[in-house]
TIDO-216118 format. One record per residue: y, x, z of N, C-alpha, C, O in turn. Coordinates in pm, whole numbers, plus 50000, padded with zeros to 5 digits. Example, Ala and Ser with C-alpha at 12.3 -4.5 7.8 and 13.67 -1.06 7.14 Angstrom:
494315131950780495505123050780496705132050780496685142450846 497755128550708498945136750714500035129050787501145134150804 
//
This chain:
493444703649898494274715049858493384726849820492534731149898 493634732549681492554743449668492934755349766493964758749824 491374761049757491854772449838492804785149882493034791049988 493264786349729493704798849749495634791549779496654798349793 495524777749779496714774349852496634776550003497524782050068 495324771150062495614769450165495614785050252496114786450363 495014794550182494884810150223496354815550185496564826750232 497474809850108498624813250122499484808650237500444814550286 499064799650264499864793050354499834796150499500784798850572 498804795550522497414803750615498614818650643499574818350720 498284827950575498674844350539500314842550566500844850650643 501204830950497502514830250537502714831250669503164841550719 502294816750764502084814450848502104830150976502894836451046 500814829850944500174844451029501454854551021502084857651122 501814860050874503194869950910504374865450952505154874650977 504944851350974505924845651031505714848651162506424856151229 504554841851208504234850551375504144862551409504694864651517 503714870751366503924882651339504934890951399504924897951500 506064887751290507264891651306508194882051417509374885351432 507734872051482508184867751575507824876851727508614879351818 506134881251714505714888551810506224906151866506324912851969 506394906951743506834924051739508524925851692508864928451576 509404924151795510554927251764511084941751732510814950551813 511884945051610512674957451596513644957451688514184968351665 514294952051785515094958651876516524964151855517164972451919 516824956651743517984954551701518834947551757519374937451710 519014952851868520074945451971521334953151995521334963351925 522454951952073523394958652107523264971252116522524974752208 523774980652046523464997952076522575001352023522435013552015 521554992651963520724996351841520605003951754521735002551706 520125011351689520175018051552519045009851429517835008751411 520205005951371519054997251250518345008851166518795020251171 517535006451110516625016751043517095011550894517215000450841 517255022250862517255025150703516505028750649515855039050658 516465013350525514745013850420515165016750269516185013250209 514005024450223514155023050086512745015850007511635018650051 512835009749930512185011449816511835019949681512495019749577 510825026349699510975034349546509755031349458508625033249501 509975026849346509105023349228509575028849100510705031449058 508385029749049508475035348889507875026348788506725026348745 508835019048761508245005548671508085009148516508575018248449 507335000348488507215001548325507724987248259508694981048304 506784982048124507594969648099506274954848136506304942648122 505404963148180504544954748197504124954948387503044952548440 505154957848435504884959748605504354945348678503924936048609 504404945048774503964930748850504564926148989504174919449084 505794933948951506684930549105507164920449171507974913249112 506824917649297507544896049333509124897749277509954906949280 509104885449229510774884349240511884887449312512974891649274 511214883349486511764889649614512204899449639513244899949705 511484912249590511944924749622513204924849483513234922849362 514254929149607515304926149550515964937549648515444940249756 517534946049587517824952949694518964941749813519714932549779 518724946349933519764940250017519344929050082520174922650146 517914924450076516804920650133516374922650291515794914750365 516934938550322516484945350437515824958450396514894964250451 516514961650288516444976250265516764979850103517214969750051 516714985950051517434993849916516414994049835515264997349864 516984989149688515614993249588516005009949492517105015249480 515085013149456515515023849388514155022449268512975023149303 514645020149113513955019749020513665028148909514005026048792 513095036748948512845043948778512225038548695511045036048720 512895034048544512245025448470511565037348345512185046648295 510345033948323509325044248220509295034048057508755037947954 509795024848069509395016447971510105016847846510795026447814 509935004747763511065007047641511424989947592512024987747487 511004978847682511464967947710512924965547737513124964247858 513914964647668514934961147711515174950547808515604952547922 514864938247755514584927247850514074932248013514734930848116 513234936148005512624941748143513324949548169513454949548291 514114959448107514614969048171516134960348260516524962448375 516594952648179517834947548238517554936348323518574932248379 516574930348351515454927748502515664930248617515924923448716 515464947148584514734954848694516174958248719516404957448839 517434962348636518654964348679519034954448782519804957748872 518634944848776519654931148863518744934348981518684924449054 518094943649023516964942249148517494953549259517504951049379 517944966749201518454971849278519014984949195519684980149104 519065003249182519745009849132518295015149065517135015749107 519015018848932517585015548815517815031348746518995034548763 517235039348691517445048448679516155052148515514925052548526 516925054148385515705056948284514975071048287515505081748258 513625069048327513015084448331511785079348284511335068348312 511105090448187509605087948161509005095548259509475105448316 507635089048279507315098548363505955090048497506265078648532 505025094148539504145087748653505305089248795506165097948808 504975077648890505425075748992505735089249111506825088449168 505015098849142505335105649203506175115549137507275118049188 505715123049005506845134648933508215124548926509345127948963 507905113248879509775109148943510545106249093511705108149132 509445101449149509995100349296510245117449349510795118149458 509895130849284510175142049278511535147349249512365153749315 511465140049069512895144849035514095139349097515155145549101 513805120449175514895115749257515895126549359517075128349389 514495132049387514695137249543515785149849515516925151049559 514935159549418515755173349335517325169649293518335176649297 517115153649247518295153949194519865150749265521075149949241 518745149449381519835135149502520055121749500520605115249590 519525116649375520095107249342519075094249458519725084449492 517775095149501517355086649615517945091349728518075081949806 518375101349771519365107149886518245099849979518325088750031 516995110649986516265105550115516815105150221516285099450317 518045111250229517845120050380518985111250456519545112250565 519045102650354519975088050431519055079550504519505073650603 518075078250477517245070050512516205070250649516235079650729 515505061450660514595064250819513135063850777512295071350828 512785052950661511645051150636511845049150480512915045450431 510465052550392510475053850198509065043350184507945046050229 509345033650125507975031050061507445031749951507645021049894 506775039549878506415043749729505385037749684504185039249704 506185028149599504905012749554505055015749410506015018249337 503315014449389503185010049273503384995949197503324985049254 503594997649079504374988149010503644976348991504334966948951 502164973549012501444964248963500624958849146499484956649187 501944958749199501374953749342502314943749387503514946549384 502074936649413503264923649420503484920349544503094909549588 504074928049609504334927949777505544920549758506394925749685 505874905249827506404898649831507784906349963507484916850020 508964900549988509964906550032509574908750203509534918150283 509274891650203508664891450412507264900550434506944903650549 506394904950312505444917150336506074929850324505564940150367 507164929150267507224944350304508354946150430508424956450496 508904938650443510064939350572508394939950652508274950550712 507324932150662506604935050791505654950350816505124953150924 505584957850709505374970450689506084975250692505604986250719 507734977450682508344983950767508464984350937508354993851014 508794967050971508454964251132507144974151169507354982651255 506044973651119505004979451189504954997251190504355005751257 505914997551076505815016551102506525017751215506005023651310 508005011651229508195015251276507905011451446508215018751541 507465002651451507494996851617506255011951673506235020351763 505335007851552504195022851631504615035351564503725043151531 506225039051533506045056151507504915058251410504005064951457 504815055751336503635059751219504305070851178505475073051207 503575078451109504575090550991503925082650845504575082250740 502685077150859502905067950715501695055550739500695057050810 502025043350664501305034250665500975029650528501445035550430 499855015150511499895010750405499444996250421498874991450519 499764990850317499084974150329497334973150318496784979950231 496784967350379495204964350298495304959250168496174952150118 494034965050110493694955949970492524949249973491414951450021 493134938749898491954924349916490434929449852490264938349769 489884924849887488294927149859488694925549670488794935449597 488864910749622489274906749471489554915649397488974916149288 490594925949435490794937349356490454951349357489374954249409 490954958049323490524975249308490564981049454491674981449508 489314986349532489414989849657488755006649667487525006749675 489175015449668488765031249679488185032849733487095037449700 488655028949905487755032250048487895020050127488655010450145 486805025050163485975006950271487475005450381487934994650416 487895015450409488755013250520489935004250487490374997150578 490515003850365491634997750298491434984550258492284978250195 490444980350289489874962050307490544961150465490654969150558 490944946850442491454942150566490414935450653489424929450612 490824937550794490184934750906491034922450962492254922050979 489874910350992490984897251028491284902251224492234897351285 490294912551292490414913651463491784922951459492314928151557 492164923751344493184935551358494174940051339494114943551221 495784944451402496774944851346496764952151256496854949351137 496634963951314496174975851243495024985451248494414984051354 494664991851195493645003451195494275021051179494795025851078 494045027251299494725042951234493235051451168492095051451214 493715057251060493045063650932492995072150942493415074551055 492605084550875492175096450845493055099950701493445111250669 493295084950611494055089950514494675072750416494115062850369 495895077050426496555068450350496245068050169496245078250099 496045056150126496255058149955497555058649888498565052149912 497325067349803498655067449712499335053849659500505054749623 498565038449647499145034949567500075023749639500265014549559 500715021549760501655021149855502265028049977502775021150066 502235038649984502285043250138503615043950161504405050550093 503875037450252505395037150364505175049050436504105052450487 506815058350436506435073850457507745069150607508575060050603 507515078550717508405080250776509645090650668509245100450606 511065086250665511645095550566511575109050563511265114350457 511835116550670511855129050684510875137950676511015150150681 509085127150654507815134350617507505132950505506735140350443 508165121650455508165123750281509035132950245508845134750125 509825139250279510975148650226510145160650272510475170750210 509085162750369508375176150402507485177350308507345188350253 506535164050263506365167450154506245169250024505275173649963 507785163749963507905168449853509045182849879510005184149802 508935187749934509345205849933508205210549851508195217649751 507065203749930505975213449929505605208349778505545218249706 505315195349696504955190049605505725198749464506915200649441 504755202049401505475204749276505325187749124505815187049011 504995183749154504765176449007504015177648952504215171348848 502875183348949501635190848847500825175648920499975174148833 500705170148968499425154549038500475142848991501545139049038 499635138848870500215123748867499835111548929500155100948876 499145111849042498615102049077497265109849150497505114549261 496175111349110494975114149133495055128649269495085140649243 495085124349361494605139649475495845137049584495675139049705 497125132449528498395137049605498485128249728499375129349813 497305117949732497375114549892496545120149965496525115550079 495585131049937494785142949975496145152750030496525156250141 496555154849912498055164749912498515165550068498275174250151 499325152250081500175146150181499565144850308500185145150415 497965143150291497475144950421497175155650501497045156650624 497045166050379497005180050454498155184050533498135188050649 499575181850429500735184950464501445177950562502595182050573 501205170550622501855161450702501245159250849500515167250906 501625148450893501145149851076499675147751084499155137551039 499095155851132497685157651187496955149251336495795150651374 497895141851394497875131151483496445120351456496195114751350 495845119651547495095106551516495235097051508494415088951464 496665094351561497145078151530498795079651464499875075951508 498415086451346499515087951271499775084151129500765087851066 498745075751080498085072550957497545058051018496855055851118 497985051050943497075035650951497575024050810498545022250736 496575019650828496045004050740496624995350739495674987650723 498144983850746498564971650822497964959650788498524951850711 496594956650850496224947950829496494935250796495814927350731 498014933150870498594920550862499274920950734499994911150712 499224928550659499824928250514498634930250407498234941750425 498054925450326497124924250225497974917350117498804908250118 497254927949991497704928049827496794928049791495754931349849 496944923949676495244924449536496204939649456497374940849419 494964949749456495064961849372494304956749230493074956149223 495244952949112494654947649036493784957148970493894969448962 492724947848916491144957448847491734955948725490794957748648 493224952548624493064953448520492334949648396492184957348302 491844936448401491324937448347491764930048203491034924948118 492884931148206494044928048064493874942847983495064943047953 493654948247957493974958447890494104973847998493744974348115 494624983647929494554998247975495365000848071496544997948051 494995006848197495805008548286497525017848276497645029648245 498435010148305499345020848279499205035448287499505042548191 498705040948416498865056448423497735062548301497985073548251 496315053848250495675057648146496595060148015496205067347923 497925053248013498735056047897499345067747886499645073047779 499605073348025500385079948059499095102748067499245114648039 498355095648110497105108048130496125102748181496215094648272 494695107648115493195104048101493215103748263494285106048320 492255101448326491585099748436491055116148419491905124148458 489945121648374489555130848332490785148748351490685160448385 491805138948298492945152048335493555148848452494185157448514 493465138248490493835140048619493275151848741493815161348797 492025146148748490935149448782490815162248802490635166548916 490915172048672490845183848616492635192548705493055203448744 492935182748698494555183448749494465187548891495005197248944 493645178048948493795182449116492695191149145492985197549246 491585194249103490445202849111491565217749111491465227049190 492605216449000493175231549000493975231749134493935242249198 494645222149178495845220249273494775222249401495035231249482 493605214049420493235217349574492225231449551491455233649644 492185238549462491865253449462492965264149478492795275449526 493885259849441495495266949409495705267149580495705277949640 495905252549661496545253649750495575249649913496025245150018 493995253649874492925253549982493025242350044492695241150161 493605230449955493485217749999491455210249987490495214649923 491595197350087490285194350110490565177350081491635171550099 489085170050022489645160350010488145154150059487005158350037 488645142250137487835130750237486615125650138487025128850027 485635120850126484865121550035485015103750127485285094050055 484895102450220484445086050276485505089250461485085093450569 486775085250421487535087350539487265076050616486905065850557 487385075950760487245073750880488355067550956489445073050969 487975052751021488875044151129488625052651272487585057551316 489475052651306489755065151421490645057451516491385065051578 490805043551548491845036051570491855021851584491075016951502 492405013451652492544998051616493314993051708493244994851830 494244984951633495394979051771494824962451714494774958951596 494444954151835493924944951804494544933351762495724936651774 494554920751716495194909551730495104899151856494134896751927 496204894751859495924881851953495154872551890495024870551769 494584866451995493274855451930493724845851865493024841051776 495084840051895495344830651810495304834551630494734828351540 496494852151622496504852151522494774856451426494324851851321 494234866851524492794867651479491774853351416490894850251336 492494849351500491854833851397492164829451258491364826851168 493904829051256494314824551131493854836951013493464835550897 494004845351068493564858850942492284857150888492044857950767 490854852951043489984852151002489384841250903488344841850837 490294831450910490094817150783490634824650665490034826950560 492004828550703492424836250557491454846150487491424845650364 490724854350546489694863350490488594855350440488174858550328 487804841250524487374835650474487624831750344487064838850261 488074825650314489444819950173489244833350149488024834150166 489584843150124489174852649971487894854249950487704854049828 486694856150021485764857149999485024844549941483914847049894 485464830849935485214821149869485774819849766485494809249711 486494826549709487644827349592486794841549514486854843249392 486144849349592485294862449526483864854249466483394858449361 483224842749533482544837349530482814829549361482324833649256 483404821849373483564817349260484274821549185484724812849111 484724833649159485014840249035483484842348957483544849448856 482324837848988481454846948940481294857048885482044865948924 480064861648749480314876348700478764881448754477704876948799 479514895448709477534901448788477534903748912478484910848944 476734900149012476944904449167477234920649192477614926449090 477134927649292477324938049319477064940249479477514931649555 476624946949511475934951949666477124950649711477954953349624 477664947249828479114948449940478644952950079477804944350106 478704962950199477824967050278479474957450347480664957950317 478664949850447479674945050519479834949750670478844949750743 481074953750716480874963850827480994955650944481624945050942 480374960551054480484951451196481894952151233482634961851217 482184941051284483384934151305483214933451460482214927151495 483764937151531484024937151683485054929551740485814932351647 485724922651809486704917951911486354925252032485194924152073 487094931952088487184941252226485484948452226485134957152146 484834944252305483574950952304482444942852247481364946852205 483024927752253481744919652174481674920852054482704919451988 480344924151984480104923851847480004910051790478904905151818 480824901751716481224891251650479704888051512478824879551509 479984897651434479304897551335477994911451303478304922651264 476804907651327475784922551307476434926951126476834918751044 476354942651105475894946750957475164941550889474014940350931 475514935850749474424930850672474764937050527475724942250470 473734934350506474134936250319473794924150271472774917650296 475194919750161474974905450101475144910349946475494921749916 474884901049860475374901149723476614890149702476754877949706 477324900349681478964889649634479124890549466478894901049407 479484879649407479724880549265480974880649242481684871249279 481644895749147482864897649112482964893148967481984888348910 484124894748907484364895348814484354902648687485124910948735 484114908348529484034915048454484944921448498486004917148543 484394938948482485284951148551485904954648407486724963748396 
//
């Protein structure tokens, strides 16, 4: 069986237990939590089929595109709404307009469109905000694809990791701290700074921000053609964009943020993750391409050090 079957199966597996281990508590007298989904799709997005509304929580779609076909897609998925526009200035105007009616809700997850979080990954990123009270979380991203900060690679010893700072391009918000901050948000950041933004503005807790390890996505590197938000505004104006915004509003931004945190795995599941991590890094392996330096970080279980720091050469793919 090739590998990257058996690292699915592997990864299924592992979140089936998972969610067997950590119950929501949805028992008699319960209060079920209310989820949303919010995405801003285009016609070229990359969403599982799964996410669907009524799943175990609500979709909410702003479509940017001009695909008919796709657009009447994304209608059959959950409440679809035509706006041009980058993902946060619309998850803005939702809010202004009422029409996401945050304030129905308990928890928001604001996914980008080219991340293919299957339905049982994101029901388990909700389970995990909420079992630990997070005010926001996010999935890891696989080594294979586009990774910002070392911290947002997944750890196989680990459920989770608490952060210093969530990335913009999934974060599950507790509802009522995404609604704190878009008061504060004007729309001027399409993307570039506004999870700087959100970290200033929001809970200052050390274990209020984390990684869910047990959920890993490939952040695709694109390498089909131009990134949507490049269609939308240069990198360069972005850039230029938040330089004015964190001068405007004495915001500060993490240059190399910090694990401050770790809720561990059970050994059984620490095992299956750790084959599964294996399996991508043999799948990074033979993608070949030009190598590239990877500083690989020490890996701990409780106090024993598992693996020393090394530096290896891994071969990726044309960027």
């Amino acid at each position: 069986m090739p590998w990257d079957q058996v690292c699915d199966l592997l990864r299924q597996h592992d979140l089936a237990g998972c969610n067997r281990d950590v119950q929501c508590g949805w028992g008699e007298g319960c209060k079920v939590e209310r989820r949303l989904v919010f995405v801003s799709a285009g016609d070229r997005h990359r969403l599982d089929p799964s996410l669907v509304s009524g799943n175990g929580f609500d979709v909410l779609i702003y479509f940017y595109g001009d695909d008919r076909g796709v657009q009447n897609d994304l209608a059959r998925r959950g409440q679809l709404v035509e706006r041009k526009g980058g993902k946060w200035p619309n998850l803005l105007a939702a809010h202004r307009s009422n029409v996401a009616n945050l304030g129905s809700y308990d928890a928001v997850l604001v996914l980008d469109d080219d991340l293919a979080l299957t339905n049982i990954e994101v029901l388990r990123l909700f389970d995990v905000r909420e079992h630990y009270n997070l005010c926001i979380a996010q999935p890891a991203f696989d080594r294979r694809g586009r990774v910002s900060y070392a911290i947002s690679t997944p750890s196989p010893w680990t459920s989770l990791r608490y952060v210093e700072l969530v990335e913009v391009n999934a974060p599950l918000f507790a509802a009522e701290q995404l609604i704190t901050f878009l008061d504060v948000y004007d729309g001027s950041l399409t993307g570039w700074g506004v999870d700087w933004w959100y970290t200033e503005v929001l809970c200052s807790g050390a274990r209020m921000f984390a990684v869910v390890d047990e959920v890993v996505c490939i952040n695709p590197l694109d390498r089909e053609g131009q990134r949507e938000i490049e269609r939308l505004q240069s990198k360069a104006q972005r850039i230029a964009d938040w330089e004015r915004v964190r001068e405007q509003h004495g915001l500060q931004q993490l240059r190399a943020p910090r694990t401050v945190g770790r809720v561990w795995r059970r050994p059984d599941r620490a095992l299956v993750a750790f084959l599964v991590e294996a399996g991508r890094v043999v799948a990074l392996l033979r993608a070949g391409g030009e190598p590239r330096r990877l500083q690989l970080k020490r890996w701990r279980m409780g106090s024993k050090r598992c693996i020393r720091g090394v530096v290896v050469r891994l071969p990726v793919g044309p960027n």
